[in-house]
C-alpha positions in Angstrom: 58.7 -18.6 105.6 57.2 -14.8 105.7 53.7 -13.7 105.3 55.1 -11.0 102.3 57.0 -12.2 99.2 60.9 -11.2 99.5 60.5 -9.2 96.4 57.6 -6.8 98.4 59.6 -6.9 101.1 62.5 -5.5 99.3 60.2 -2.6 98.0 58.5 -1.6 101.1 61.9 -1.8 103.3 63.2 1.6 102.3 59.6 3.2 102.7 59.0 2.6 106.4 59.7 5.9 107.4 57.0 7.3 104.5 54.2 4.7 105.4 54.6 5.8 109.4 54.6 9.3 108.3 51.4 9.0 106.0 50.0 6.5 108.9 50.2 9.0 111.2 49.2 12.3 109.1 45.7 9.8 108.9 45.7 9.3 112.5 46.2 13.3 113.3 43.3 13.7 110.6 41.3 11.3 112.1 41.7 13.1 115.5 40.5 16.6 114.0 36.9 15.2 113.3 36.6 14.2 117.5 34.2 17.6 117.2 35.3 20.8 119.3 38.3 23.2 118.4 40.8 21.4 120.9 40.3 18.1 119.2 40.8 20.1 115.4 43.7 22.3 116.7 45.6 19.3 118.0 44.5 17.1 114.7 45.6 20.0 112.5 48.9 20.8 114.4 49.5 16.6 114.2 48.3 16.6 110.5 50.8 19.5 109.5 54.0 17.6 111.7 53.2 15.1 110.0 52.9 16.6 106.1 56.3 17.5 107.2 58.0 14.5 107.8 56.6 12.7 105.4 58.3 15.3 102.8 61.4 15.0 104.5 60.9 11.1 104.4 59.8 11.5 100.6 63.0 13.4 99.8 65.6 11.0 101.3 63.9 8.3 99.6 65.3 9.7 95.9 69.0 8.9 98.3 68.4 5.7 98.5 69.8 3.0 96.4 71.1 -0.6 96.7 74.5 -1.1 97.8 76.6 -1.5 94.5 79.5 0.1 94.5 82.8 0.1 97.2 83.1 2.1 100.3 81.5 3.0 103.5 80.3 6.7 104.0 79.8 8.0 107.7 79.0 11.2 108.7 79.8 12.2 112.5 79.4 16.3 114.1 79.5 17.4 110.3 81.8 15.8 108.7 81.7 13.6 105.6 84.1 10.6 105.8 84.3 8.0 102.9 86.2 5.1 103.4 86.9 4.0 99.6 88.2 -0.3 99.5 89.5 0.4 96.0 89.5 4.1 95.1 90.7 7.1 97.3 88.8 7.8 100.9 88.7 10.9 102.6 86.6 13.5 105.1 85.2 17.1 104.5 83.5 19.4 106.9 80.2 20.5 106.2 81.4 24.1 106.8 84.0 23.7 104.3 82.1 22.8 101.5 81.7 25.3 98.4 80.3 23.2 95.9 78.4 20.0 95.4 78.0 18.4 91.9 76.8 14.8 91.2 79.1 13.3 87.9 78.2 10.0 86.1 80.9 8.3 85.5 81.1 4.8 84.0 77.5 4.6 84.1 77.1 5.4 87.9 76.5 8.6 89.9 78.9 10.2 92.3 78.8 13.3 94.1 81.9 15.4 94.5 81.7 17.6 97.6 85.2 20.5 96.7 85.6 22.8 99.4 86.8 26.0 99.4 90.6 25.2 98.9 90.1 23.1 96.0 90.1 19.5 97.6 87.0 17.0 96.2 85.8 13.9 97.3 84.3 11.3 95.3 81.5 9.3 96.4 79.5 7.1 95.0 75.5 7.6 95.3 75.3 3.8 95.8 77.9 3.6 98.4 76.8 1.8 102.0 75.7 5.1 103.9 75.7 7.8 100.9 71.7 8.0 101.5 72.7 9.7 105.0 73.8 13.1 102.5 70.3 13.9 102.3 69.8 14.9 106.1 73.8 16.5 105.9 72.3 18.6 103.3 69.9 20.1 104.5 72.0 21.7 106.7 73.8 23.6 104.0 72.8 27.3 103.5 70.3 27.7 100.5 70.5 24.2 99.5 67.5 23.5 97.1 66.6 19.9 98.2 64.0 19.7 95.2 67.0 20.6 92.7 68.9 17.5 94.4 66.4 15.0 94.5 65.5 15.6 90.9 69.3 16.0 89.3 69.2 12.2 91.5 65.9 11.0 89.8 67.7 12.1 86.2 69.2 9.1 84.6 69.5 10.5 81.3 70.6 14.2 80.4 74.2 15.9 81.4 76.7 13.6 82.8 77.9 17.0 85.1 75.1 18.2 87.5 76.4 21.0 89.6 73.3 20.7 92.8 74.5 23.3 95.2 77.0 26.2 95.2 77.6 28.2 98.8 76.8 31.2 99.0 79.4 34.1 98.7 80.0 35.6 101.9 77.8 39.0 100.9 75.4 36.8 99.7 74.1 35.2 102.9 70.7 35.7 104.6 70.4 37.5 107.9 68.6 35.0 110.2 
């Protein structure tokens, strides 16, 4: 028998990563007020590694979502496979994507990732491994990860979300 009901542990399971984060960001804080500059610099520089993984952590957390619908999503050197047990699987490469829309349909959310020659995948949001697109987007050019989380945290509204479009080849930012 645990020390925490099942239904806390249930809640606080996919928010690890966010606790740590905020645990730490109060530790690096904590650090700054030893007194001298070295102590703040390093406490400030801690405090502000931390901010940023805890909004990281805070964004995938819209990704998650109990395992409800059929299918096993991997992703491996950027590429998107879906293994679909009743529907149609398949792979596209990060590189090769061109649009990214989430679609309700029946009720449930599903992104469909077309690439530049017209193919799309289907995959359900509540797929085992579909929270792993929020670190495989990020990688995209220009992807607004606030526009995603949010069309995500929408349960009412359009049934047709189109999240991220790539960028036309003129378009693109020098680095």
């Amino acid at each position: 028998m645990g020390v925490i009901r099942p239904e806390l542990a249930a809640w606080l399971a996919p928010r690890r990563e966010l606790m740590a984060a905020a645990t730490c960001m109060a530790l690096a804080g904590w650090v700054a007020t030893w007194g001298g500059w070295f102590f703040a610099g390093l406490g400030f520089l801690g405090f502000a590694i931390c901010a940023a993984w805890m909004l990281g952590s805070w964004r995938r957390l819209a990704f998650h979502r109990d395992i409800a619908a059929p299918g096993v999503l991997d992703i491996d050197e950027g590429e998107i496979r879906y293994y679909a047990a009743r529907a149609l699987g398949g792979s596209v490469a990060l590189r090769d994507l061109a649009e990214i829309r989430l679609i309700r349909l029946d009720g449930h959310d599903n992104w469909r990732l077309k690439t530049r020659d017209g193919q799309a995948l289907l995959i359900p949001v509540e797929a085992r491994g579909a929270d792993q697109l929020a670190d495989a987007f990020t990688a995209l050019p220009g992807v607004d990860m606030g526009r995603i989380t949010s069309a995500l945290a929408k349960r009412d509204g359009p049934s047709l979300r189109v999240v991220w479009t790539a960028p036309q080849p003129g378009q693109e930012k020098p680095d």
